[in-house]
N, CA, C and O of each residue as an XYZ file, in Angstrom:
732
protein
N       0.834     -1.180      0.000
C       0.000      0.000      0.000
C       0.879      1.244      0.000
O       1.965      1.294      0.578
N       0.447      2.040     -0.547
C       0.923      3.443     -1.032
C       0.089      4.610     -0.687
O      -1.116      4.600     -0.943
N       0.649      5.588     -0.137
C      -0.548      6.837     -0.008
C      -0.061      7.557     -1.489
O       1.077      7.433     -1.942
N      -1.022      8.236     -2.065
C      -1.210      8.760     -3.243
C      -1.958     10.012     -2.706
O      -2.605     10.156     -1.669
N      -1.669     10.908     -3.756
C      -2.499     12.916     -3.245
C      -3.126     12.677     -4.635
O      -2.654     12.398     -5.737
N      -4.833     12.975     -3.984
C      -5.599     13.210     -5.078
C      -6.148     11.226     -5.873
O      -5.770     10.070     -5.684
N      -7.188     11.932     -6.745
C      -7.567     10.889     -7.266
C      -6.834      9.953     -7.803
O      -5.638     10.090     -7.543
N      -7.213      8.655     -8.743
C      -6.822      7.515     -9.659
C      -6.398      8.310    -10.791
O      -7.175      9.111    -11.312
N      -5.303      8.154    -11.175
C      -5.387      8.400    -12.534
C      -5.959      7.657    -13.613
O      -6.346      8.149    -14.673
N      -6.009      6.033    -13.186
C      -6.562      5.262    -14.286
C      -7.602      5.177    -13.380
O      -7.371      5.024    -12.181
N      -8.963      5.278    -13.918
C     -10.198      4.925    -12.972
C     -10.939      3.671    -13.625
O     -12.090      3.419    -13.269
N     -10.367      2.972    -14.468
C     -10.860      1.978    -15.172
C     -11.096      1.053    -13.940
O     -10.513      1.139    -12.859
N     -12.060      0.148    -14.299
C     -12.630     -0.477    -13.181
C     -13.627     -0.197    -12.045
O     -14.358     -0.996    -11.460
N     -13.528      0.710    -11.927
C     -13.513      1.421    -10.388
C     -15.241      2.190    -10.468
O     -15.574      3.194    -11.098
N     -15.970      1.425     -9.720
C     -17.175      1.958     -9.008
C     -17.456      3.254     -9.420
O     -16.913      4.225     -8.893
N     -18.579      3.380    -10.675
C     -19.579      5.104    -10.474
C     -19.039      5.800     -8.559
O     -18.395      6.750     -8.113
N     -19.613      4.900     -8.138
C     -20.110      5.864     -6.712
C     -18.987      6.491     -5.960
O     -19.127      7.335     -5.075
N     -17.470      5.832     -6.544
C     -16.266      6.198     -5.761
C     -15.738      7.397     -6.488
O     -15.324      8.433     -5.968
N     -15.830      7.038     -8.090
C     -15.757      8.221     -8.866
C     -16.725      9.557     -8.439
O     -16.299     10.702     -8.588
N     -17.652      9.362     -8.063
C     -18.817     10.590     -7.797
C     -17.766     11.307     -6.659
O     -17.295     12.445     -6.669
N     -17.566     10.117     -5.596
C     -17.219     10.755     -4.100
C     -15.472     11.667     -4.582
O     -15.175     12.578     -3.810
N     -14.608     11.437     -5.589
C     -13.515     12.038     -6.241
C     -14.006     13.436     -6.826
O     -13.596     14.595     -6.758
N     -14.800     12.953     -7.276
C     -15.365     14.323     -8.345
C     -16.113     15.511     -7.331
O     -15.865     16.712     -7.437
N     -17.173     14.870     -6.230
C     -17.326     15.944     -5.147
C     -16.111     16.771     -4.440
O     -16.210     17.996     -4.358
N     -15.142     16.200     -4.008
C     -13.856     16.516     -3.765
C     -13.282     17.561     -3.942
O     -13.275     18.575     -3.244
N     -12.484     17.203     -5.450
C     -12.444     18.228     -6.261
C     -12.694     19.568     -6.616
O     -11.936     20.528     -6.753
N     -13.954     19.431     -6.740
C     -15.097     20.392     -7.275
C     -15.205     21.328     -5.758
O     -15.533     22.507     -5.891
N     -14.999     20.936     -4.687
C     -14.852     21.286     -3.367
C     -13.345     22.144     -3.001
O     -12.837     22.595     -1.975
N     -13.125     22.107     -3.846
C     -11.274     22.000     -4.050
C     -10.867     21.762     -2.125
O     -10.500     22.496     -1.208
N     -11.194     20.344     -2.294
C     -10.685     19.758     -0.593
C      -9.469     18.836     -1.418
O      -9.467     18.479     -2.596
N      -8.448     18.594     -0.345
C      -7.353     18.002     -1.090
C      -7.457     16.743      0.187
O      -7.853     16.620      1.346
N      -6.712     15.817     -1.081
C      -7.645     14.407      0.384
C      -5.882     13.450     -0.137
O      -5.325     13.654     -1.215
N      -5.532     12.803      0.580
C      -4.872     11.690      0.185
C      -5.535     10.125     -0.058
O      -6.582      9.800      0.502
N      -4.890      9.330     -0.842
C      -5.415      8.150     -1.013
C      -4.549      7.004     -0.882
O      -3.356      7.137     -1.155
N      -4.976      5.963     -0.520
C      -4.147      4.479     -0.314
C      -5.616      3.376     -0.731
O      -6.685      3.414     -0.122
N      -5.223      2.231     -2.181
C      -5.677      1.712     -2.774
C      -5.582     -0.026     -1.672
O      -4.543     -0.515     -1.230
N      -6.417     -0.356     -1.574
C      -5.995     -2.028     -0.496
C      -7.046     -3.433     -1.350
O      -7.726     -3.611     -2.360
N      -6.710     -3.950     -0.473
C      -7.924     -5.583     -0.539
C      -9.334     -4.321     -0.306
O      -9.533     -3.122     -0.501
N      -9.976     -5.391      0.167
C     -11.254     -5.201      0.499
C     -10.977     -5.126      1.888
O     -10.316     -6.064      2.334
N     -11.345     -4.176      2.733
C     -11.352     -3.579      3.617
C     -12.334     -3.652      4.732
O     -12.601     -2.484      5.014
N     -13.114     -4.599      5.636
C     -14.164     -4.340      6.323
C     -14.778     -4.805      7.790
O     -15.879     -5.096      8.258
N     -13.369     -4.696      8.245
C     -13.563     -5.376      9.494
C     -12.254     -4.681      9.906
O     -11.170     -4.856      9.349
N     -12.511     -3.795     11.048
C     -11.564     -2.820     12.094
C     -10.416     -3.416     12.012
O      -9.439     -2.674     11.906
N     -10.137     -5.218     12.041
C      -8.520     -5.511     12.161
C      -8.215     -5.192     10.579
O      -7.022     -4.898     10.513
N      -8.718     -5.143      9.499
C      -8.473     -5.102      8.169
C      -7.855     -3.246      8.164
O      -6.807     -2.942      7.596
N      -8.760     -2.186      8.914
C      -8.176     -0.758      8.509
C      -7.353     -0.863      9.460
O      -6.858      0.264      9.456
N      -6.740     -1.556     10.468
C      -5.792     -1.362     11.407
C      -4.774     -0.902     10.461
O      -4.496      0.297     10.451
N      -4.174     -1.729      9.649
C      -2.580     -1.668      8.824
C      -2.736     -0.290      7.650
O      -1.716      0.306      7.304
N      -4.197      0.139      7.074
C      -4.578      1.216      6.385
C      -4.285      2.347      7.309
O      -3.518      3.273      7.043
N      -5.009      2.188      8.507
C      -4.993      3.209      9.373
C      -3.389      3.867      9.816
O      -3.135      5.045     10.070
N      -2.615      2.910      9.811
C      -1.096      3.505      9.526
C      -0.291      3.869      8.469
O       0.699      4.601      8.458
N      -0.857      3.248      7.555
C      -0.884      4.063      6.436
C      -0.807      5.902      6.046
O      -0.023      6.792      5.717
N      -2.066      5.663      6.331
C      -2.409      7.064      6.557
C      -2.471      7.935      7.396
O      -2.633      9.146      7.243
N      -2.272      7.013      8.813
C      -1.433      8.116      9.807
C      -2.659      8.725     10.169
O      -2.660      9.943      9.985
N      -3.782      8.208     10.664
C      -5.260      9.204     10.857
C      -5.774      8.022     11.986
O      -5.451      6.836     12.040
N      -6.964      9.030     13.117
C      -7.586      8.084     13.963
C      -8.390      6.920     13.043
O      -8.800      7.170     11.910
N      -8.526      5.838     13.585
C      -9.073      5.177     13.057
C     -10.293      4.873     13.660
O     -10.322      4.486     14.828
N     -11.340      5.011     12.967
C     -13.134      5.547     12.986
C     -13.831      3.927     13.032
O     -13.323      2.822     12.839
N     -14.876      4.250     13.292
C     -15.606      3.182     13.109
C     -17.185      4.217     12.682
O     -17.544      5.296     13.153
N     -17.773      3.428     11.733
C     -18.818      4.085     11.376
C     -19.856      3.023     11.257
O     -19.971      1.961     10.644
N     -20.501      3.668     12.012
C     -21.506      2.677     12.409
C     -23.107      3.311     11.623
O     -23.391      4.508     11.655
N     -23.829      2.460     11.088
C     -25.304      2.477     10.837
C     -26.228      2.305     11.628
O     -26.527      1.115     11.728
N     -27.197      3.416     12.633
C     -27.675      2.976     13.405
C     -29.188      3.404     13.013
O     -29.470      4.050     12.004
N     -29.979      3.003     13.839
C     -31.692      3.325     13.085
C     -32.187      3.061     14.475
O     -31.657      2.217     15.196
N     -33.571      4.051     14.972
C     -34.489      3.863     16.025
C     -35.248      2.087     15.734
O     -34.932      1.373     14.782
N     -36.081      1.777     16.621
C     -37.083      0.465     16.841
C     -37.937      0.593     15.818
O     -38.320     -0.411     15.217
N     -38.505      2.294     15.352
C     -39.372      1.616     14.276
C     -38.980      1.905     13.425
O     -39.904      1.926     12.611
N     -37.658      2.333     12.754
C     -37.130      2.682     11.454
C     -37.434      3.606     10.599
O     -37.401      3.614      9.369
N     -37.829      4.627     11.605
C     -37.944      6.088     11.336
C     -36.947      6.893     11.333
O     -36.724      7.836     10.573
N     -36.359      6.507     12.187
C     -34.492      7.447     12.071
C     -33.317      7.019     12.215
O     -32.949      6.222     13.078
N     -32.460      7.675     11.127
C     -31.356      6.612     10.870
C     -30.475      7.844     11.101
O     -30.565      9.070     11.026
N     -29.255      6.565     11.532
C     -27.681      7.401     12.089
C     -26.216      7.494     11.812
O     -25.678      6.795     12.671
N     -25.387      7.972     11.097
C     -24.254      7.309     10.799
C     -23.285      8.129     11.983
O     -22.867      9.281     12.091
N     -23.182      6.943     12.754
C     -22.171      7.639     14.070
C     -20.860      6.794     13.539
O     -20.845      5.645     13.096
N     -19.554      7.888     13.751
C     -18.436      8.095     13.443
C     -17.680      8.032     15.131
O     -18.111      8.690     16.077
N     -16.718      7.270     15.187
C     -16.310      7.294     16.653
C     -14.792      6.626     16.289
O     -14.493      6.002     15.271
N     -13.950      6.953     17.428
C     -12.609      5.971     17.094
C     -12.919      4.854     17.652
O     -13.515      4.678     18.716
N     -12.467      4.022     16.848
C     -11.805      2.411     16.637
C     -12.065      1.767     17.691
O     -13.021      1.024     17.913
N     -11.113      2.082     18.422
C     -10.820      1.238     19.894
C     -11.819      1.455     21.257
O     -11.720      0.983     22.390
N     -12.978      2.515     20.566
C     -13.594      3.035     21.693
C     -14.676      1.813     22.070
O     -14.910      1.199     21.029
N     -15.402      1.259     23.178
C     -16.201      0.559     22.975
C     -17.794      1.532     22.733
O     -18.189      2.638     23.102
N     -18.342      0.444     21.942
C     -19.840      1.204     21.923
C     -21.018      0.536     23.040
O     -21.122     -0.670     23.263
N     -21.589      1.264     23.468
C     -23.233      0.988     23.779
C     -24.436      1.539     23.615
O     -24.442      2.484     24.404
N     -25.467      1.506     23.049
C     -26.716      1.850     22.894
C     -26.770      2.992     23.787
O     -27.140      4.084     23.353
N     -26.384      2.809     25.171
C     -27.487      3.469     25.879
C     -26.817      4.673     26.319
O     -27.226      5.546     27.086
N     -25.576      4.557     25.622
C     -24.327      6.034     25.855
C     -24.876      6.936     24.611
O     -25.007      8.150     24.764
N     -25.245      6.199     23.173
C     -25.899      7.341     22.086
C     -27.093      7.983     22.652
O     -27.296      9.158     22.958
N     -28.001      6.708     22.733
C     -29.719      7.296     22.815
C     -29.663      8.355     23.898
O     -29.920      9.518     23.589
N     -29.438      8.129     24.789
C     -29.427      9.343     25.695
C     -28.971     10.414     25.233
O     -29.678     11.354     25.598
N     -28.077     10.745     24.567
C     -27.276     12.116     24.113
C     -28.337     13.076     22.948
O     -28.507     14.278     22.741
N     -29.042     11.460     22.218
C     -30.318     12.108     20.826
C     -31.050     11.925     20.943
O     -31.784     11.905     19.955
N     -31.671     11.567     22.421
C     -32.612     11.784     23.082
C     -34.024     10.524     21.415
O     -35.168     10.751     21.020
N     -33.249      9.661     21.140
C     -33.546      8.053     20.627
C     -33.499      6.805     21.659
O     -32.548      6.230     22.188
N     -34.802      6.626     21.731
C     -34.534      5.245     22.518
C     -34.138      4.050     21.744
O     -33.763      4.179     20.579
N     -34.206      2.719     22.408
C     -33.887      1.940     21.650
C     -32.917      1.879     19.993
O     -33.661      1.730     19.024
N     -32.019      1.939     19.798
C     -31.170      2.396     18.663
C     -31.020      0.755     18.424
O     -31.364     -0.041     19.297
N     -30.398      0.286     16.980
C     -29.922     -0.928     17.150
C     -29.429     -0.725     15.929
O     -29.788      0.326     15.398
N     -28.371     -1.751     15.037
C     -27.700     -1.574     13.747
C     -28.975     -1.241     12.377
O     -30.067     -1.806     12.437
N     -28.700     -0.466     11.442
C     -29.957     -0.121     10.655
C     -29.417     -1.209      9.543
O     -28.232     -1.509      9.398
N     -30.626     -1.791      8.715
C     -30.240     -2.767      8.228
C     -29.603     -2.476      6.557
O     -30.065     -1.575      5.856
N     -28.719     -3.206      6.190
C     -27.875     -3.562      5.092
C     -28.753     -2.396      3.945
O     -28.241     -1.536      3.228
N     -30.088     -2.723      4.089
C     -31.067     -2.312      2.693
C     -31.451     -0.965      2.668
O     -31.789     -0.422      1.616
N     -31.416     -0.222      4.049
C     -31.460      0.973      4.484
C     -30.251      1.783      4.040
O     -30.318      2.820      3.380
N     -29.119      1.189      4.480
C     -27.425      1.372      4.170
C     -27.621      1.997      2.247
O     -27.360      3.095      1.756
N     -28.135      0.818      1.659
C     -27.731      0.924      0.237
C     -28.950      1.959     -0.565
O     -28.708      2.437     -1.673
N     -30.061      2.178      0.045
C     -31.278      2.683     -0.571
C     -30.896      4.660     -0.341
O     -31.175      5.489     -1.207
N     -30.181      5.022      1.112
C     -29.909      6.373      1.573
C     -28.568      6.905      1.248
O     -28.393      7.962      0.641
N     -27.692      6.181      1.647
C     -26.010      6.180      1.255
C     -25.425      5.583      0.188
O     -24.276      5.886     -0.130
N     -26.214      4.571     -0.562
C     -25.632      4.089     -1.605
C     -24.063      3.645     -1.249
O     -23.128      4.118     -1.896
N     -23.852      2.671     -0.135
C     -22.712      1.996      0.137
C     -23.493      0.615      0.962
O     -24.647      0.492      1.375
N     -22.469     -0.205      0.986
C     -22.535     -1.742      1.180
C     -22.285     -1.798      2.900
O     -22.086     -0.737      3.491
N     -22.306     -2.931      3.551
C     -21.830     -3.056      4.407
C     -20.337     -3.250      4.330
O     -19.797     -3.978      3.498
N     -19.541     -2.369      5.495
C     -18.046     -2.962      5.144
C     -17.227     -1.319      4.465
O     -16.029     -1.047      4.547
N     -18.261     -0.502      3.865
C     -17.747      0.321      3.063
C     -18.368      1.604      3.945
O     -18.012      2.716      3.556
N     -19.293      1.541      5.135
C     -19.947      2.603      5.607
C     -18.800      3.736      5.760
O     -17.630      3.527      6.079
N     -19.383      4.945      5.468
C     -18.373      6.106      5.260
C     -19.014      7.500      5.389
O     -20.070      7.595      4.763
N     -18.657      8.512      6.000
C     -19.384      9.570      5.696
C     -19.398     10.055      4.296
O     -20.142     10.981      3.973
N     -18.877      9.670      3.738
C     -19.495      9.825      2.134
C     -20.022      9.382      1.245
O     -19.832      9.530      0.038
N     -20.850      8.702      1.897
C     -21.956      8.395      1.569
C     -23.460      9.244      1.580
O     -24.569      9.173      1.052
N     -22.728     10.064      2.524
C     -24.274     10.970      2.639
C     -24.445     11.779      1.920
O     -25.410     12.536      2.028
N     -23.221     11.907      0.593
C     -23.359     12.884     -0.402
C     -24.694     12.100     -1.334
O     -25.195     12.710     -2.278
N     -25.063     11.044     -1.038
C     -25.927      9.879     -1.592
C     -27.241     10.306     -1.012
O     -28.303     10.022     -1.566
N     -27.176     10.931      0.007
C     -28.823     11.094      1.114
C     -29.106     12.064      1.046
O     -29.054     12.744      2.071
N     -29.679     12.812     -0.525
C     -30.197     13.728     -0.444
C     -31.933     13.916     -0.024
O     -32.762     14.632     -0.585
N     -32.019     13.484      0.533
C     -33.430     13.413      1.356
C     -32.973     13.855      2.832
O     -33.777     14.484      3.521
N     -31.822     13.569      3.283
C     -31.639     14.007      4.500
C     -32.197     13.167      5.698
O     -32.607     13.486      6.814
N     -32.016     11.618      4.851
C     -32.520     10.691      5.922
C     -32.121     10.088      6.873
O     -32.862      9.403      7.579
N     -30.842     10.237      7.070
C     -29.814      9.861      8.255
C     -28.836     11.149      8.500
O     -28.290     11.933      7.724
N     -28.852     11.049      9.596
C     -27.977     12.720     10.385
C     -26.967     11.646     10.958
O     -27.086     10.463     11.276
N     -25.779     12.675     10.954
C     -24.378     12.362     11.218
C     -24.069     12.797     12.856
O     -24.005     13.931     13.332
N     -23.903     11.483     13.530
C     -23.306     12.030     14.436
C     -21.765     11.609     14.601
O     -21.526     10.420     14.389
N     -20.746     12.397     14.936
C     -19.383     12.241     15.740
C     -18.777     12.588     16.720
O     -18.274     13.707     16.823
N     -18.707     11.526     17.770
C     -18.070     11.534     18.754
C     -16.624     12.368     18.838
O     -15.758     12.231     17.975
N     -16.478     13.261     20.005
C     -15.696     14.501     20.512
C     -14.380     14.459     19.897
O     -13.867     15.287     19.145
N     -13.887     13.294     20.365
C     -12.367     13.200     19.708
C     -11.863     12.917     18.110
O     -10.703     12.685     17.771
N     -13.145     13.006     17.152
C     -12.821     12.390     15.661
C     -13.073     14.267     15.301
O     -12.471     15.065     14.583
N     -13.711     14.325     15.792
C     -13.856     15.976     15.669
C     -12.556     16.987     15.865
O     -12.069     17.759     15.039
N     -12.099     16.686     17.432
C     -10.863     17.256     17.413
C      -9.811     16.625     16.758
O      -8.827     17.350     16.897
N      -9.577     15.802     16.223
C      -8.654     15.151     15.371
C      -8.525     15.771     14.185
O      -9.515     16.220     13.607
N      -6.797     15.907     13.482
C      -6.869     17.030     12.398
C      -7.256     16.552     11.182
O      -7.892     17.198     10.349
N      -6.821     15.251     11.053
C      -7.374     14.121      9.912
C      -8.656     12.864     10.207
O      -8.817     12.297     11.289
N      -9.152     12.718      9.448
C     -10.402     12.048      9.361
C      -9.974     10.698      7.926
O      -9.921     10.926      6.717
N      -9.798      9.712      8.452
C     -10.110      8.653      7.405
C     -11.100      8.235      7.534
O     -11.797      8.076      8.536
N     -11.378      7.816      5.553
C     -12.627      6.952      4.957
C     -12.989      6.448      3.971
O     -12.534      6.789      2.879
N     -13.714      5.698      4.085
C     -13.624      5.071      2.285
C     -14.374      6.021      1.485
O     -14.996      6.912      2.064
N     -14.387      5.931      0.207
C     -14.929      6.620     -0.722
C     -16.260      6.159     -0.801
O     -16.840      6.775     -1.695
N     -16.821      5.524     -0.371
C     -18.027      4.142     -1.048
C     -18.031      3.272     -1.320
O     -19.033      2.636     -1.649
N     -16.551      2.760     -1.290
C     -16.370      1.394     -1.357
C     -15.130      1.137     -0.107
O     -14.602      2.015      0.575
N     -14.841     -0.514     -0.060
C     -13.954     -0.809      0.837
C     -12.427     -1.157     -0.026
O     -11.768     -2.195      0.031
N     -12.213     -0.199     -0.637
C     -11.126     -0.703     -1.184
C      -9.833     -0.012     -1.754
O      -8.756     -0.245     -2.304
N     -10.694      1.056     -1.235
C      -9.496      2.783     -1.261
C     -10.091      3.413      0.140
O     -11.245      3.480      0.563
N      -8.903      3.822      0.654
C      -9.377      5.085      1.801
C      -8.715      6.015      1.561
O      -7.749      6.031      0.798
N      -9.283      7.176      2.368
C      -8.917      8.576      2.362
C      -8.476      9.204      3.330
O      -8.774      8.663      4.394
N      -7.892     10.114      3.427
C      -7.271     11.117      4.395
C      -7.534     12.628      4.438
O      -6.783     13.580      4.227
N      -8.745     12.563      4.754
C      -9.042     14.322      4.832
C      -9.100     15.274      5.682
O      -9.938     15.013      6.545
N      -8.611     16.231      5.830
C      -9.144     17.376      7.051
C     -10.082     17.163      7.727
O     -11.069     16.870      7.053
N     -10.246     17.174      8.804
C     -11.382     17.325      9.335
C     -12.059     18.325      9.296
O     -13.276     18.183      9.417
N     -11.485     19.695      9.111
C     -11.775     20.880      8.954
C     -12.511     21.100      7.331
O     -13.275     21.893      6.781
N     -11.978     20.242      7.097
C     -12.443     20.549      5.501
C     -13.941     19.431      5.309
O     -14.929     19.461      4.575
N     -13.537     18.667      6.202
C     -15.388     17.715      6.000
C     -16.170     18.472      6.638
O     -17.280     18.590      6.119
N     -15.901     19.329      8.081
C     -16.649     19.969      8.661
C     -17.732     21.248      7.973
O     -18.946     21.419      8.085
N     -16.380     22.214      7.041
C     -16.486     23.285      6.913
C     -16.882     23.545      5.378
O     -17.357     24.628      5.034
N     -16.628     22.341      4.342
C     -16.713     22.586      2.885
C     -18.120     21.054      2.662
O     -19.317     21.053      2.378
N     -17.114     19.981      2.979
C     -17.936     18.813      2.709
C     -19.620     18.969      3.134
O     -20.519     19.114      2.306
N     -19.784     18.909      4.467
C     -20.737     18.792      4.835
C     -22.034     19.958      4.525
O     -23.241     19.728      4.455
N     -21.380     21.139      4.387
C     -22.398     22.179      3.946
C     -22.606     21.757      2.386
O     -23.757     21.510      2.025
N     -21.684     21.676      1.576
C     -22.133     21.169      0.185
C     -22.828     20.305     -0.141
O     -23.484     20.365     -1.180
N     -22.853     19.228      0.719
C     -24.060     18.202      0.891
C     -25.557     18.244      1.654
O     -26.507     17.463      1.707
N     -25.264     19.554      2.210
C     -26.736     19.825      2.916
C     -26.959     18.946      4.350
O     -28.052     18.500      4.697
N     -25.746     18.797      5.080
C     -25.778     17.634      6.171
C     -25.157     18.356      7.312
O     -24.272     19.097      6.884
N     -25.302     18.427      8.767
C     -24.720     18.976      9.527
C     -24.632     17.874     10.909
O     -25.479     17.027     11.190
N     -23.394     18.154     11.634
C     -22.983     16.760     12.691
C     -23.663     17.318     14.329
O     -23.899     18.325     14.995
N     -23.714     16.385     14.333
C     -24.261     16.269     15.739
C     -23.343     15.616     16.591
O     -23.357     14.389     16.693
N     -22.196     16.638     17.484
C     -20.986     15.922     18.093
C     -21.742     15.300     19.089
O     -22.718     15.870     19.578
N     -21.269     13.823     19.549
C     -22.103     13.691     20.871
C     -20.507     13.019     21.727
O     -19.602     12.972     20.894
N     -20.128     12.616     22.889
C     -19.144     12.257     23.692
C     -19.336     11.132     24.768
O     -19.502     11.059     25.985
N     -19.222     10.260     23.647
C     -19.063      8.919     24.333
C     -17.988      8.139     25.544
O     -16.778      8.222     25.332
N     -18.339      7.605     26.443
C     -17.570      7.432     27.618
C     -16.437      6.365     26.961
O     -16.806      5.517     26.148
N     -15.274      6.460     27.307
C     -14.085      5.663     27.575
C     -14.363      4.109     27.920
O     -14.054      3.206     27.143
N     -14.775      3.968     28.755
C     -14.464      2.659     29.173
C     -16.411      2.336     29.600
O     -17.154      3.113     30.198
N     -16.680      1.263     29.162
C     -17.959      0.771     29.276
C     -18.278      0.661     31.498
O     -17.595     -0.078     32.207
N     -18.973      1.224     31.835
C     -19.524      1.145     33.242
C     -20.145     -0.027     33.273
O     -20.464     -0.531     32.196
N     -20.440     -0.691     34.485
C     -20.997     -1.973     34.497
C     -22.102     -1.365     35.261
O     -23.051     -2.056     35.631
């Protein structure tokens, strides 16, 4: 693996939807780095990416209320543990649980494995709100896949905050998840 500045030069092969997420970019004039891998989709798989690129390493999770009225893409580091009942309280959502695969591909237009905040350049309905936990926020770089699991990125955080997310019509909801799970 190789970090690379800026897009593919040969894009032959390569996924509409990853090309879209290059071309938003761009057109953003956000400058992102790239590193090309396997298939990517399981936290020990971005461990060796994640040094790569020298960025916290995220976990992005798909989450949806009990009756599948509201959906969530929470962004958190890696190593943090998760629980239900540390989000819902903060978005004032009860019951939260993983939103399913078909939800994933119908709003974000990404797979399982590939969840990414850029995907929500895909949700123009505005059907899932972004939340990220305190420390991916203060962090100066942000890795992610494009829409697929098989290139990641290295972007500002400042620049997803401040260019990305307004161009997409999406705004984050920091919330600050506890350290270590309480019993």
């Amino acid at each position: 693996m190789e970090l690379m500045k800026g897009r593919p030069e040969d894009i032959a092969g390569r996924l509409d939807k990853e090309i879209r997420v290059y071309d938003l970019l761009d057109s953003l004039d956000i400058k992102y780095e790239r590193t090309d891998h396997e298939e990517a989709n399981t936290m020990e798989a971005c461990n060796e990416i994640d040094r790569i690129l020298d960025v916290i390493i995220c976990k992005n999770l798909f989450l949806c209320n009990r009756q599948e009225t509201q959906f969530y893409l929470l962004m958190m580091p890696g190593d943090k543990p998760f629980k239900t009942k540390d989000i819902s309280q903060q978005i004032n959502s009860a019951r939260l649980s993983f939103g399913k695969p078909e939800y994933m591909e119908e709003f974000l237009d990404i797979k399982p494995g590939a969840v990414s905040i850029m995907g929500l350049m895909n949700d123009k309905e505005n059907k899932v709100q972004l939340l990220i936990d305190k420390p991916v926020i203060e962090s100066e770089f942000i890795g992610c896949h494009p829409c697929v699991s098989t290139s990641s990125l290295k972007i500002k955080t400042s620049d997803v905050l401040k260019k990305y997310l307004p161009a997409i019509g999406h705004e984050a909801i920091v919330v600050d998840l506890p350290e270590v799970i309480e019993e």
